[in-house]
PQR file with spaces between the fields and no chain letter, atoms N, CA, C, O and H, PARSE charges and radii, in Angstrom:
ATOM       1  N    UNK     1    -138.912   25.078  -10.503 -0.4000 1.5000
ATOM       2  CA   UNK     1    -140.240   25.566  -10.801 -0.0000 2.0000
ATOM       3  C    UNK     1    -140.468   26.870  -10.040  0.5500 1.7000
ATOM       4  O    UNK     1    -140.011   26.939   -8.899 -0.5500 1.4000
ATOM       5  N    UNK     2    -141.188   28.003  -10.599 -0.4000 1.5000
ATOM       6  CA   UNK     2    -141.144   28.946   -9.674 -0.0000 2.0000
ATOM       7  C    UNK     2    -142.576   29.095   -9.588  0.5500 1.7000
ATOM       8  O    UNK     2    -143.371   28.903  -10.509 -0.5500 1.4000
ATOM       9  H    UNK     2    -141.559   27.947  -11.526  0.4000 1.0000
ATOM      10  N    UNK     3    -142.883   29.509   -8.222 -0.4000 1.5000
ATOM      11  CA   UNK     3    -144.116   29.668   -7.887 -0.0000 2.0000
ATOM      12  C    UNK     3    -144.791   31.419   -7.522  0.5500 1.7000
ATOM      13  O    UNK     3    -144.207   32.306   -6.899 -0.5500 1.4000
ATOM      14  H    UNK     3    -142.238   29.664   -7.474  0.4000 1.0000
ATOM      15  N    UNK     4    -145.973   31.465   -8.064 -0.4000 1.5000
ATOM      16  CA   UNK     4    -146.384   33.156   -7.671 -0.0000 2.0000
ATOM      17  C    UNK     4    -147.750   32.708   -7.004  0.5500 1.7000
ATOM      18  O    UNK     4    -148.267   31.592   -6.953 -0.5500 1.4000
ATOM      19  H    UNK     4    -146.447   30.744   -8.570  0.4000 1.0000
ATOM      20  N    UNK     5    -148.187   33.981   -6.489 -0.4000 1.5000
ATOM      21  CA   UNK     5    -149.119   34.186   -5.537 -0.0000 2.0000
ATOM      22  C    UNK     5    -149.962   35.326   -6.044  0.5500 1.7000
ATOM      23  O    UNK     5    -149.607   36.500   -5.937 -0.5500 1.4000
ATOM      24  H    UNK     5    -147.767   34.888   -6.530  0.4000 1.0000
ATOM      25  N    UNK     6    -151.255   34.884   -6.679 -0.4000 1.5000
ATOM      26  CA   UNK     6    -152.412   36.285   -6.777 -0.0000 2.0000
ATOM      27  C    UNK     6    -152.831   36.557   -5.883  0.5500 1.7000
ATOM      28  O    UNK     6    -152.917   35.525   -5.217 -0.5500 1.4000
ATOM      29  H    UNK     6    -151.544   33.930   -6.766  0.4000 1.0000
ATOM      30  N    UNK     7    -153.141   37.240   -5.432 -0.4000 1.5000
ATOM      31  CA   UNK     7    -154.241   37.626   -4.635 -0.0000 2.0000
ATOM      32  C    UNK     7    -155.506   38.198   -5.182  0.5500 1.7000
ATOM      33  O    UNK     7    -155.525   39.290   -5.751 -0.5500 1.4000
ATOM      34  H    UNK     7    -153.071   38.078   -5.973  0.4000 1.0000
ATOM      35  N    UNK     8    -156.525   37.478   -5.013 -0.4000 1.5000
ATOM      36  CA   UNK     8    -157.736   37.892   -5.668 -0.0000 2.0000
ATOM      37  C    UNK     8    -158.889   38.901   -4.393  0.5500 1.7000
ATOM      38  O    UNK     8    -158.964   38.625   -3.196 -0.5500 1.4000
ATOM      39  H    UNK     8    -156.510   36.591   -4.551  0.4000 1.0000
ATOM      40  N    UNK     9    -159.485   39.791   -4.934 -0.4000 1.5000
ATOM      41  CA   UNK     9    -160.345   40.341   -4.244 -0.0000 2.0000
ATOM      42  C    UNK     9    -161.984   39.596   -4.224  0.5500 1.7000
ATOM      43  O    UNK     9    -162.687   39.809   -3.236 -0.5500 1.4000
ATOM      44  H    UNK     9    -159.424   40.015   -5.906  0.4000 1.0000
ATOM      45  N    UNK    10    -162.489   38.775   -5.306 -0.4000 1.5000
ATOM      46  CA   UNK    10    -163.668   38.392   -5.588 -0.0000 2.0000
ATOM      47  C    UNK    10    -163.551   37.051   -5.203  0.5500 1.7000
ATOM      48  O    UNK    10    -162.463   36.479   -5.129 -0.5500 1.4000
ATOM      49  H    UNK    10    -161.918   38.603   -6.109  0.4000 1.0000
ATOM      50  N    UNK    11    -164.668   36.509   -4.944 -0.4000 1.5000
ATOM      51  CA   UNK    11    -164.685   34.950   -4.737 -0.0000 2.0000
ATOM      52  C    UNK    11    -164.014   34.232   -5.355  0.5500 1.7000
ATOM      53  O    UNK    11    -163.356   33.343   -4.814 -0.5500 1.4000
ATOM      54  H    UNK    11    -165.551   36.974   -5.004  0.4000 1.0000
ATOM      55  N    UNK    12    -164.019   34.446   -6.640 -0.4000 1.5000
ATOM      56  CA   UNK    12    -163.237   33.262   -7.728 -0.0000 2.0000
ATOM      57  C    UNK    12    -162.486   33.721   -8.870  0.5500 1.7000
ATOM      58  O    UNK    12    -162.898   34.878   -8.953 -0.5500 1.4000
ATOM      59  H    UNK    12    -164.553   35.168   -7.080  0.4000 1.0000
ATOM      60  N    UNK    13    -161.732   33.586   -9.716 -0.4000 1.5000
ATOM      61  CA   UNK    13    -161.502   33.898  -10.862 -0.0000 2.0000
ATOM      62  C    UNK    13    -161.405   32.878  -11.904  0.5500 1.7000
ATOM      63  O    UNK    13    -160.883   31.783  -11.691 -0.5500 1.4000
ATOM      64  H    UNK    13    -161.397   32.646   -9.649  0.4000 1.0000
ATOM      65  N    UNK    14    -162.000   33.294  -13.248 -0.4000 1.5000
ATOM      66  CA   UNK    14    -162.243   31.972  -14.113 -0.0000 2.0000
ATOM      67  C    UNK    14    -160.752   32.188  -14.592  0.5500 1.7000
ATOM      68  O    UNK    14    -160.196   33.262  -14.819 -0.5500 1.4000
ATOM      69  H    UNK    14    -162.423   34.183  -13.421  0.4000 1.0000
ATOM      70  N    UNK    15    -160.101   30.561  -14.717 -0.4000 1.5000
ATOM      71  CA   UNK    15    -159.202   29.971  -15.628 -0.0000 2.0000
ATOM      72  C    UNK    15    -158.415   30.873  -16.191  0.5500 1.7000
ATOM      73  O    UNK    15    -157.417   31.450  -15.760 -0.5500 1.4000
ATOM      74  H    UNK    15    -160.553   29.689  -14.532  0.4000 1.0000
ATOM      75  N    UNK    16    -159.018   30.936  -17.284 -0.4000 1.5000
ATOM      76  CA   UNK    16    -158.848   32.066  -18.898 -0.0000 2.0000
ATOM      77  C    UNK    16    -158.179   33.267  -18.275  0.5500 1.7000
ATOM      78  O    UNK    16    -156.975   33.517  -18.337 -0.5500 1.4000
ATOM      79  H    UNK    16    -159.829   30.467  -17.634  0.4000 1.0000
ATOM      80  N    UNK    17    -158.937   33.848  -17.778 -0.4000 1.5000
ATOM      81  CA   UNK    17    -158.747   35.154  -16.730 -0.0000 2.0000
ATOM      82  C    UNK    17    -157.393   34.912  -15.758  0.5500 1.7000
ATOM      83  O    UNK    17    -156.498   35.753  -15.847 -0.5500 1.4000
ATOM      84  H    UNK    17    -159.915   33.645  -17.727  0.4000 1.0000
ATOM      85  N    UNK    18    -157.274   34.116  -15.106 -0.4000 1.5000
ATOM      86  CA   UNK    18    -155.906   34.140  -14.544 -0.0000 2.0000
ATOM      87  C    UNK    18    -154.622   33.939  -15.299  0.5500 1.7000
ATOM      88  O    UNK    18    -153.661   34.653  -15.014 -0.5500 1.4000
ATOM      89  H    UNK    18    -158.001   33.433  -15.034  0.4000 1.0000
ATOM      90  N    UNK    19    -154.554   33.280  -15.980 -0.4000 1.5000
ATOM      91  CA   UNK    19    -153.248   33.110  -17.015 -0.0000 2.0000
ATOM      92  C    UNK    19    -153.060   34.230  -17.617  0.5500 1.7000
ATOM      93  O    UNK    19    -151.863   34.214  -17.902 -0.5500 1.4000
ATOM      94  H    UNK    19    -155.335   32.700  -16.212  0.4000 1.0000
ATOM      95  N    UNK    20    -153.710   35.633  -18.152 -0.4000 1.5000
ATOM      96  CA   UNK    20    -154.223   36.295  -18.121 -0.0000 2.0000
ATOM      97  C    UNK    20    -153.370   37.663  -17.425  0.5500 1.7000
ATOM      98  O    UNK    20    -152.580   38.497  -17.868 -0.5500 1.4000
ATOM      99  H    UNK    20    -154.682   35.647  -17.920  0.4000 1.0000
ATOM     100  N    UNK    21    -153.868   37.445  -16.373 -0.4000 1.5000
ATOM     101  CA   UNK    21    -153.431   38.634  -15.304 -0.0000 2.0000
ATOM     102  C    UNK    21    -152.406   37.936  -14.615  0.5500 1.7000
ATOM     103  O    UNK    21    -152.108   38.675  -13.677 -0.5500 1.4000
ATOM     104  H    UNK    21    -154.509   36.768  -16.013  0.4000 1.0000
ATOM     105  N    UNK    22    -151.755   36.988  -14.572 -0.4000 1.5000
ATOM     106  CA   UNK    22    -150.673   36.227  -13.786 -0.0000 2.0000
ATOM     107  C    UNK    22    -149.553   36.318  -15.165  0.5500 1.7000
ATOM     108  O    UNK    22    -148.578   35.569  -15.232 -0.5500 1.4000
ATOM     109  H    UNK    22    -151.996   36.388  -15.334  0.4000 1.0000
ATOM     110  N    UNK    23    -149.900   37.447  -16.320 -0.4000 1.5000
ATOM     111  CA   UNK    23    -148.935   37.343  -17.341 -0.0000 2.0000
ATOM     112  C    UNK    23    -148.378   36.202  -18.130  0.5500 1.7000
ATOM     113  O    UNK    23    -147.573   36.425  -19.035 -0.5500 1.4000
ATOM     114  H    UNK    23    -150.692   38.056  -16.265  0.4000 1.0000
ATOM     115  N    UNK    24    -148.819   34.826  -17.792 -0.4000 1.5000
ATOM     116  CA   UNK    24    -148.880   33.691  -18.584 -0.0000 2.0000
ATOM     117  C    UNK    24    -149.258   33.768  -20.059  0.5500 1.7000
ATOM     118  O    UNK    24    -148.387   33.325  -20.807 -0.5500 1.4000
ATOM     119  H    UNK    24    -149.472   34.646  -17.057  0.4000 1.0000
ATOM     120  N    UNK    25    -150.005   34.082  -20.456 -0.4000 1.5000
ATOM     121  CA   UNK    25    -150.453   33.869  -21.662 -0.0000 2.0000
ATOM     122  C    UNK    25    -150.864   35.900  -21.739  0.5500 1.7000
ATOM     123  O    UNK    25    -151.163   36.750  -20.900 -0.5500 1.4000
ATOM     124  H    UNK    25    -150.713   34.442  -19.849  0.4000 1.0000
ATOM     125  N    UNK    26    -150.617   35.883  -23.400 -0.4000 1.5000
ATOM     126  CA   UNK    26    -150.193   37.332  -24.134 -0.0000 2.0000
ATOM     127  C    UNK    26    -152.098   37.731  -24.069  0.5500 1.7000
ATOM     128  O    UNK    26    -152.422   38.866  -23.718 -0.5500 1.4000
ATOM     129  H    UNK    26    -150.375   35.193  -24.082  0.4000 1.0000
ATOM     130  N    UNK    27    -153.312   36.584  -24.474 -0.4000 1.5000
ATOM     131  CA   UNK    27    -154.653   37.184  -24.588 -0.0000 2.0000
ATOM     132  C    UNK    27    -155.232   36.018  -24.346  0.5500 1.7000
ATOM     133  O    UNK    27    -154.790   34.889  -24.133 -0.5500 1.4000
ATOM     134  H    UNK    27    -153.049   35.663  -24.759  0.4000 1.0000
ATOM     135  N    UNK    28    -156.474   36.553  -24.423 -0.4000 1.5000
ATOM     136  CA   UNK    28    -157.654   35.384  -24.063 -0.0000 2.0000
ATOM     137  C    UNK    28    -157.460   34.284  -24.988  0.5500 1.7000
ATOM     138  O    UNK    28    -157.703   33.116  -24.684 -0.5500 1.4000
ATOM     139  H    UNK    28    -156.833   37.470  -24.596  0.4000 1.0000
ATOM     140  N    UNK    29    -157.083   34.605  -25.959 -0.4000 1.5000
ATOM     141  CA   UNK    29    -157.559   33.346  -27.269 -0.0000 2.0000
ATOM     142  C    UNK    29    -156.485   32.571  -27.056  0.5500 1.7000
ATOM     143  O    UNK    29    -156.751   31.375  -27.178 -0.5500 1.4000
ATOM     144  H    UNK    29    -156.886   35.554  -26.205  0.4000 1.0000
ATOM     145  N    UNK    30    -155.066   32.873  -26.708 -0.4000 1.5000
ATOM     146  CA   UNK    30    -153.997   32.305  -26.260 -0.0000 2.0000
ATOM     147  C    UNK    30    -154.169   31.318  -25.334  0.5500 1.7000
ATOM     148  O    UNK    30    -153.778   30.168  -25.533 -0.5500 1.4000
ATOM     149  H    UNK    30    -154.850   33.844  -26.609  0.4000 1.0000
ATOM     150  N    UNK    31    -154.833   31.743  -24.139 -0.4000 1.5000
ATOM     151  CA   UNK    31    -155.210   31.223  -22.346 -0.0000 2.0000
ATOM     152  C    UNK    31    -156.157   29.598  -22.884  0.5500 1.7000
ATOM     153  O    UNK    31    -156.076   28.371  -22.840 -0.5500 1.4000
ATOM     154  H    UNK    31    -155.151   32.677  -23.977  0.4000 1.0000
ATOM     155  N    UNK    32    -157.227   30.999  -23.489 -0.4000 1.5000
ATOM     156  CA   UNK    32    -158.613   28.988  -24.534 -0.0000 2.0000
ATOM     157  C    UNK    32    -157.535   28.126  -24.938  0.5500 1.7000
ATOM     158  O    UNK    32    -157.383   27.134  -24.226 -0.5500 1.4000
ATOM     159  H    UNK    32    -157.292   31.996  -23.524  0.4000 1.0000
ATOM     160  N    UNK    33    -156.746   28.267  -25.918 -0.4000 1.5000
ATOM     161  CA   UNK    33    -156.095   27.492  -26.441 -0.0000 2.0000
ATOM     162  C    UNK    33    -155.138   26.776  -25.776  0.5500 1.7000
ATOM     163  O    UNK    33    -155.067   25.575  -26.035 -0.5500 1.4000
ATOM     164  H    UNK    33    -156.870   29.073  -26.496  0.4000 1.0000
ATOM     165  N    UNK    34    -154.373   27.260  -24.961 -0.4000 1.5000
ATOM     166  CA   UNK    34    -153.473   26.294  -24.035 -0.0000 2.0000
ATOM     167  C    UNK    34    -154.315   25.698  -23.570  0.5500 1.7000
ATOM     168  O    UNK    34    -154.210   24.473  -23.632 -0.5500 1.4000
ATOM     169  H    UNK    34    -154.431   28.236  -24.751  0.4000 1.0000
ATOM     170  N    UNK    35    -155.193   26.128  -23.081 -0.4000 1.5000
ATOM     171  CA   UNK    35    -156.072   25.670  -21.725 -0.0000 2.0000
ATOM     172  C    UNK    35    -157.352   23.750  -22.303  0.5500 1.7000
ATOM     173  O    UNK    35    -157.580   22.649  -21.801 -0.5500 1.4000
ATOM     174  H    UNK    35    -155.279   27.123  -23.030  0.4000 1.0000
ATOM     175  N    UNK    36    -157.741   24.507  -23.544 -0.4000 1.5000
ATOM     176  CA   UNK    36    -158.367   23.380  -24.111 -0.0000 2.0000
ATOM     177  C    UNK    36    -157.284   22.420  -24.997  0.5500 1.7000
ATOM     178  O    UNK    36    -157.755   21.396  -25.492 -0.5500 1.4000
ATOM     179  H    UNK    36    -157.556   25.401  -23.951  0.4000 1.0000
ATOM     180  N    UNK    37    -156.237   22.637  -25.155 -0.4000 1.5000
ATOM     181  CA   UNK    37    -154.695   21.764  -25.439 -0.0000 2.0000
ATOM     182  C    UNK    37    -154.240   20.699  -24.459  0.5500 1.7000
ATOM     183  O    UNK    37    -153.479   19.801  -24.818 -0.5500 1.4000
ATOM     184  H    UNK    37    -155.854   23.469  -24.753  0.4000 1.0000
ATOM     185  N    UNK    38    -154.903   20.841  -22.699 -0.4000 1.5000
ATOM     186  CA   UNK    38    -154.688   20.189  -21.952 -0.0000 2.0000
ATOM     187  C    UNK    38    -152.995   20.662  -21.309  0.5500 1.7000
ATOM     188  O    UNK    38    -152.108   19.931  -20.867 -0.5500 1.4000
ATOM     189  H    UNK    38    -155.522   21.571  -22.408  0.4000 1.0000
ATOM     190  N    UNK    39    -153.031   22.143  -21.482 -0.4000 1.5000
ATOM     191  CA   UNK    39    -151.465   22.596  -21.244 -0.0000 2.0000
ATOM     192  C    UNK    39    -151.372   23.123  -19.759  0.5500 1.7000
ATOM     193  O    UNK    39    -150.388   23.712  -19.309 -0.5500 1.4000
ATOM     194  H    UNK    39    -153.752   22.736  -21.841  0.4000 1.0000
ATOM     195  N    UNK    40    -152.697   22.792  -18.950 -0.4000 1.5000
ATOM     196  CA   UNK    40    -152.771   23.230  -17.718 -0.0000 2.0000
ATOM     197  C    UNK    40    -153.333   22.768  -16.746  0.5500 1.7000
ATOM     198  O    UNK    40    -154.475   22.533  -17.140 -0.5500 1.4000
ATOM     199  H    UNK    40    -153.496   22.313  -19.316  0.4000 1.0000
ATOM     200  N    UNK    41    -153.264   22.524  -15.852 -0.4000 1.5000
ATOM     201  CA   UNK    41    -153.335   22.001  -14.576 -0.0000 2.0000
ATOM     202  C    UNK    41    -154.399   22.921  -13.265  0.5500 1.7000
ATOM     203  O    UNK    41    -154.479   24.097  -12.910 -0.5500 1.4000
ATOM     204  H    UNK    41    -152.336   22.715  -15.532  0.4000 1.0000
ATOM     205  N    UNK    42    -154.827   22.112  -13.011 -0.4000 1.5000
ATOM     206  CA   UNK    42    -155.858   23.151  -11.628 -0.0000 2.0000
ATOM     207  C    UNK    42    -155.609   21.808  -10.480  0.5500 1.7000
ATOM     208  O    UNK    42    -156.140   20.764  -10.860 -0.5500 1.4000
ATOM     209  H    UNK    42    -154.763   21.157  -13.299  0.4000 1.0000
ATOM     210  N    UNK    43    -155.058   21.745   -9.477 -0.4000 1.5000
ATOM     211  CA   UNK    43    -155.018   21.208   -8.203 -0.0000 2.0000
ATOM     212  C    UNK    43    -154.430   19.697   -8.253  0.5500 1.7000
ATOM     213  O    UNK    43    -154.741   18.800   -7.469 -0.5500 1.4000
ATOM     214  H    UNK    43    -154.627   22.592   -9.168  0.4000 1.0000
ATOM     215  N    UNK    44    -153.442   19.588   -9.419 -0.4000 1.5000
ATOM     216  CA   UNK    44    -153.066   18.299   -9.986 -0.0000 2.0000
ATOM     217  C    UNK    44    -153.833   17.685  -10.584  0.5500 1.7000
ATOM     218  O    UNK    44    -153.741   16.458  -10.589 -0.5500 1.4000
ATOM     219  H    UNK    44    -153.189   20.316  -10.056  0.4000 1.0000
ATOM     220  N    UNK    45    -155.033   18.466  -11.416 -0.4000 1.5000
ATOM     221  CA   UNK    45    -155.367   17.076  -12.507 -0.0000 2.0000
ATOM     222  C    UNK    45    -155.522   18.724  -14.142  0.5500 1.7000
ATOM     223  O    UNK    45    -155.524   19.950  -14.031 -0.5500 1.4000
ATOM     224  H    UNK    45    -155.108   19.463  -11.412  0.4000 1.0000
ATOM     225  N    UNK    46    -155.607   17.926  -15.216 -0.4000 1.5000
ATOM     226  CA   UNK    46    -155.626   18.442  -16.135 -0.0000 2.0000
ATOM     227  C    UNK    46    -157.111   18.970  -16.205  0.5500 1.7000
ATOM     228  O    UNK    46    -158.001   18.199  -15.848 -0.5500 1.4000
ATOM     229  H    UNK    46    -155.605   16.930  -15.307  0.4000 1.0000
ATOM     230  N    UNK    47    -157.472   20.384  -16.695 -0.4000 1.5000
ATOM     231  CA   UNK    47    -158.461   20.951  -16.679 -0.0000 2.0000
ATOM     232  C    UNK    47    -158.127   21.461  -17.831  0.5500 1.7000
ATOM     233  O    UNK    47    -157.055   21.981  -18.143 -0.5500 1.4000
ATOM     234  H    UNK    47    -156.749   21.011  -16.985  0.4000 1.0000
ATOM     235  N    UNK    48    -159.668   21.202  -18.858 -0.4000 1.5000
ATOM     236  CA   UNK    48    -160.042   21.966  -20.198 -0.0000 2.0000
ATOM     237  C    UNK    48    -161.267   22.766  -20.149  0.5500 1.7000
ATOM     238  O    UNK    48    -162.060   22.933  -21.075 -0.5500 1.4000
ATOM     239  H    UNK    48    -160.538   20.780  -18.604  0.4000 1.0000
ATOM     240  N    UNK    49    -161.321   23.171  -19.138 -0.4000 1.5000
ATOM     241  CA   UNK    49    -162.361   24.586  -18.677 -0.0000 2.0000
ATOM     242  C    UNK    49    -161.819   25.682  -18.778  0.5500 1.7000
ATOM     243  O    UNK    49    -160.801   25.881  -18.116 -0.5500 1.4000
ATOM     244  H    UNK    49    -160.677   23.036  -18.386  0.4000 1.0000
ATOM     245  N    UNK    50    -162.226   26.481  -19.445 -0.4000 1.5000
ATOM     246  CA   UNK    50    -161.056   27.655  -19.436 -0.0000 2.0000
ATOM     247  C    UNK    50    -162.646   28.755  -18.399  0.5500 1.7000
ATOM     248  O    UNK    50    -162.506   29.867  -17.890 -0.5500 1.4000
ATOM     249  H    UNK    50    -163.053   26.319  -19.983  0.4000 1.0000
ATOM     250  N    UNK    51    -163.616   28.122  -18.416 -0.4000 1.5000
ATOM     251  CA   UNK    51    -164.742   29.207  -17.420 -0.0000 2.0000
ATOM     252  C    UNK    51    -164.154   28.158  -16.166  0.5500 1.7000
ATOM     253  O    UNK    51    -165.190   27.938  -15.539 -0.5500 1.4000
ATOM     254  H    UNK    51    -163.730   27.219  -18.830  0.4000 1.0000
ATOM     255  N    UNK    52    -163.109   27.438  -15.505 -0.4000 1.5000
ATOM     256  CA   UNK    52    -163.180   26.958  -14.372 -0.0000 2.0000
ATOM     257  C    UNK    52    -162.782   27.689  -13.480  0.5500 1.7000
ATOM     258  O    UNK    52    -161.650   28.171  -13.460 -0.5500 1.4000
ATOM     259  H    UNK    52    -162.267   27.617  -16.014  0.4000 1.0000
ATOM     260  N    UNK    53    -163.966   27.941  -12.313 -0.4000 1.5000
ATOM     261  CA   UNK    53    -163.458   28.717  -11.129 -0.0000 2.0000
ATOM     262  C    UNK    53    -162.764   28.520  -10.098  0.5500 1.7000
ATOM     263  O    UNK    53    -163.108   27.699   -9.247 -0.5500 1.4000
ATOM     264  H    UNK    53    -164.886   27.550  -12.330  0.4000 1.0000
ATOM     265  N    UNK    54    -161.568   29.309   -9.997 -0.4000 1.5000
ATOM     266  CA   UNK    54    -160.494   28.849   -9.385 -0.0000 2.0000
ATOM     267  C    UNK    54    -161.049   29.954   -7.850  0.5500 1.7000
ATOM     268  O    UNK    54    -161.592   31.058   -7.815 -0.5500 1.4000
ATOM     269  H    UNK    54    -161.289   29.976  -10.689  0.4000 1.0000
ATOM     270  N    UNK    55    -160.632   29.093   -6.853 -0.4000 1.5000
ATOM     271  CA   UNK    55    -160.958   29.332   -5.963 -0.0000 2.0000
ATOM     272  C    UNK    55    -159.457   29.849   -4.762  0.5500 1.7000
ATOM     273  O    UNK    55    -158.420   29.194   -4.859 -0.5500 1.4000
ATOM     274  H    UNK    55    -160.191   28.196   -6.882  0.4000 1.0000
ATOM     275  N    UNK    56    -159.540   31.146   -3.615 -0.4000 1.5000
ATOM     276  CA   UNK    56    -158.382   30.957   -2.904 -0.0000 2.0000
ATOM     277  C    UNK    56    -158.038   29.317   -2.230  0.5500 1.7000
ATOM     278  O    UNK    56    -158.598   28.480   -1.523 -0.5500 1.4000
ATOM     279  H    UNK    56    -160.382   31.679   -3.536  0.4000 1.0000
ATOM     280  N    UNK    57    -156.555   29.534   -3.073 -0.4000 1.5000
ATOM     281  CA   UNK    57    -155.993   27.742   -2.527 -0.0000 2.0000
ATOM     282  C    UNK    57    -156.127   26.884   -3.090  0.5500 1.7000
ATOM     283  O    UNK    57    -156.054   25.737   -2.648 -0.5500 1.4000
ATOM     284  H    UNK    57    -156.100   30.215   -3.647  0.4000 1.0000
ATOM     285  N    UNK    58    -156.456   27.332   -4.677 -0.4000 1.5000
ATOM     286  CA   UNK    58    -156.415   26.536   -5.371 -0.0000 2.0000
ATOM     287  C    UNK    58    -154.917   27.022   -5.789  0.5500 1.7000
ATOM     288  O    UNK    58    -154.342   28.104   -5.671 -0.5500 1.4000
ATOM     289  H    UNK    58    -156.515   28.264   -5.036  0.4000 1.0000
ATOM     290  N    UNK    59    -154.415   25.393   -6.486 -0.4000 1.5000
ATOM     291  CA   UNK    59    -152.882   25.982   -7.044 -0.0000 2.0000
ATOM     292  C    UNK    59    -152.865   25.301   -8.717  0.5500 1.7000
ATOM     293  O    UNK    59    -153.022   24.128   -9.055 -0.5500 1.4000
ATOM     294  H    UNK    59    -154.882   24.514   -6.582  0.4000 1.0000
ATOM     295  N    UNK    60    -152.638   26.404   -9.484 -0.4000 1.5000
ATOM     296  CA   UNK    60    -152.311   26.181  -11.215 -0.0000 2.0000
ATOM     297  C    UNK    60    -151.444   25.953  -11.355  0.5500 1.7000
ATOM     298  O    UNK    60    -150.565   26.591  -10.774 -0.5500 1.4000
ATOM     299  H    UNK    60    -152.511   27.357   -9.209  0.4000 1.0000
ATOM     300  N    UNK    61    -151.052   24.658  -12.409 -0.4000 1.5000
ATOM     301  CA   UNK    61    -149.575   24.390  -13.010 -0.0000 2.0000
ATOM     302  C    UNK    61    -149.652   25.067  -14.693  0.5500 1.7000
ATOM     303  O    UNK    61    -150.656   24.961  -15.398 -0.5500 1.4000
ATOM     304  H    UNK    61    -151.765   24.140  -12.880  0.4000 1.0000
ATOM     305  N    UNK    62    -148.709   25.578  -15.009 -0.4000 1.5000
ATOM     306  CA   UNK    62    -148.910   26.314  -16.074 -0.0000 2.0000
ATOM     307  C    UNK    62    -147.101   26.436  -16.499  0.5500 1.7000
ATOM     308  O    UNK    62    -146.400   27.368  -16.106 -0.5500 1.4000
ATOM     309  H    UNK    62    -147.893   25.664  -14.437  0.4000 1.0000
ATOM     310  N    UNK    63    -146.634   25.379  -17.294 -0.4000 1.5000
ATOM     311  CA   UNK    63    -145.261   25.773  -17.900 -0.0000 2.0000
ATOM     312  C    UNK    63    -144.094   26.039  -16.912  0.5500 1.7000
ATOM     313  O    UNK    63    -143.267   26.949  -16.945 -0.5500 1.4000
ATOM     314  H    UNK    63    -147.204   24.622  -17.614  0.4000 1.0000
ATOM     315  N    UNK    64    -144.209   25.174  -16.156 -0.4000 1.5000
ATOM     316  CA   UNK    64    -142.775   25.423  -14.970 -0.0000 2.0000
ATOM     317  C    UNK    64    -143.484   26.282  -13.741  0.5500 1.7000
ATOM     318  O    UNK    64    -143.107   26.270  -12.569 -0.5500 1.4000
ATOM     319  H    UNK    64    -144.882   24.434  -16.129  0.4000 1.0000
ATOM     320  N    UNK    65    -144.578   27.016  -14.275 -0.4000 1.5000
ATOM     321  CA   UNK    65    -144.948   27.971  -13.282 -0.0000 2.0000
ATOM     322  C    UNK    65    -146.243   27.882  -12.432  0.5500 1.7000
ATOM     323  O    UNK    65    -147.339   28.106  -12.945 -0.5500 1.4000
ATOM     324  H    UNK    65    -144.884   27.026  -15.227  0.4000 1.0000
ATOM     325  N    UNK    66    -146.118   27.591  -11.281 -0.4000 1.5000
ATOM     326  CA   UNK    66    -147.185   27.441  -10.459 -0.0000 2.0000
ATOM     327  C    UNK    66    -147.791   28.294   -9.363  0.5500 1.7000
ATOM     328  O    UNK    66    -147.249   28.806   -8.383 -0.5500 1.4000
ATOM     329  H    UNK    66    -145.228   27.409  -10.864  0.4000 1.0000
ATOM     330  N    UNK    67    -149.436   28.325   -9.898 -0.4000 1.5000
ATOM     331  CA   UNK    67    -149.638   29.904   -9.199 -0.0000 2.0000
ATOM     332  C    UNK    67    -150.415   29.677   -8.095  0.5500 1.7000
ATOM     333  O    UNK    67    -151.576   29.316   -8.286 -0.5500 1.4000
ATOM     334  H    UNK    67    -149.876   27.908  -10.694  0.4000 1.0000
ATOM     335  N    UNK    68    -150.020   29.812   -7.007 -0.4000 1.5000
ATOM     336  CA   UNK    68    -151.541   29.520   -5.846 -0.0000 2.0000
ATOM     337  C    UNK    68    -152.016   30.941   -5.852  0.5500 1.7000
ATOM     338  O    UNK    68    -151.225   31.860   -6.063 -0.5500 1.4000
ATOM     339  H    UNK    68    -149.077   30.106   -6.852  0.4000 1.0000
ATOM     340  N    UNK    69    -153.290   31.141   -5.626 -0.4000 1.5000
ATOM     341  CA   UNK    69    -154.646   32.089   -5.232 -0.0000 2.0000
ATOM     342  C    UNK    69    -154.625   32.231   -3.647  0.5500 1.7000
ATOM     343  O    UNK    69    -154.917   31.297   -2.900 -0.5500 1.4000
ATOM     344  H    UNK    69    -153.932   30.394   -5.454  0.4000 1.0000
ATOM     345  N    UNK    70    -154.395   33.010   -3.381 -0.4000 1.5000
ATOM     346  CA   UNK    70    -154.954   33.659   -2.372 -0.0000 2.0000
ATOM     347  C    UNK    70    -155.893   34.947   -1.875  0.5500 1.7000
ATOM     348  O    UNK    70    -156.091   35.834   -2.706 -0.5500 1.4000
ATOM     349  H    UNK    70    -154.158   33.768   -3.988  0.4000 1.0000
ATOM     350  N    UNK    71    -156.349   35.046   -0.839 -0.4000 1.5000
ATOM     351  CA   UNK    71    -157.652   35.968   -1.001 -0.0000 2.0000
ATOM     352  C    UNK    71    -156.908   37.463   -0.393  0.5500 1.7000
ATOM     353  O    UNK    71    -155.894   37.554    0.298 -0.5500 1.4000
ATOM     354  H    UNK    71    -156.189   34.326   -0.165  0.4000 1.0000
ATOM     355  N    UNK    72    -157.650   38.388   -0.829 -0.4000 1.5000
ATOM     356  CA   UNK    72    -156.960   39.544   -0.385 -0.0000 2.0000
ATOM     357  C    UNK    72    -157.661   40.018    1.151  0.5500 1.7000
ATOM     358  O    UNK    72    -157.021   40.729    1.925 -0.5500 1.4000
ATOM     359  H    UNK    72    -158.474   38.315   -1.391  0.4000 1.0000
ATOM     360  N    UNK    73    -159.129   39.498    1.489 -0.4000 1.5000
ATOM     361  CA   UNK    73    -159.311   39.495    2.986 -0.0000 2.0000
ATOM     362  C    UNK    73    -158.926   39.295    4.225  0.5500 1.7000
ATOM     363  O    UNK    73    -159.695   39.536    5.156 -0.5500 1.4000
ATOM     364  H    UNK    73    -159.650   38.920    0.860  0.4000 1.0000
């Protein structure tokens, strides 16, 4: 499994938005759709929020690939 590391500047970033900019998914409508498919993971349980705010230290499972958040402060 390989794991990456964002670093976010803002408090949170929604869901949708990280798969997104972590190059996972090609567009938004892509990100909804995995995301409400049950194709993704937020802190080991399945999340169909694609507005869920992911917080630094939270960690996404997403297709082999798991992303922890970290803050850029």
């Amino acid at each position: 499994m390989e794991t990456i590391k964002i670093p976010i500047k803002t408090p949170f970033i929604k869901l949708d938005s990280l798969l997104k900019f972590a190059n996972l998914c090609q567009s938004g409508g892509e990100a909804k759709e995995r995301i409400q498919g049950g194709e993704v993971q937020v802190n080991g349980e399945v999340c169909l929020a694609r507005g869920k705010k992911c917080l630094p230290g939270d960690k996404i499972l997403f297709e082999n690939t798991e992303v922890e958040i970290t803050s850029c402060n």
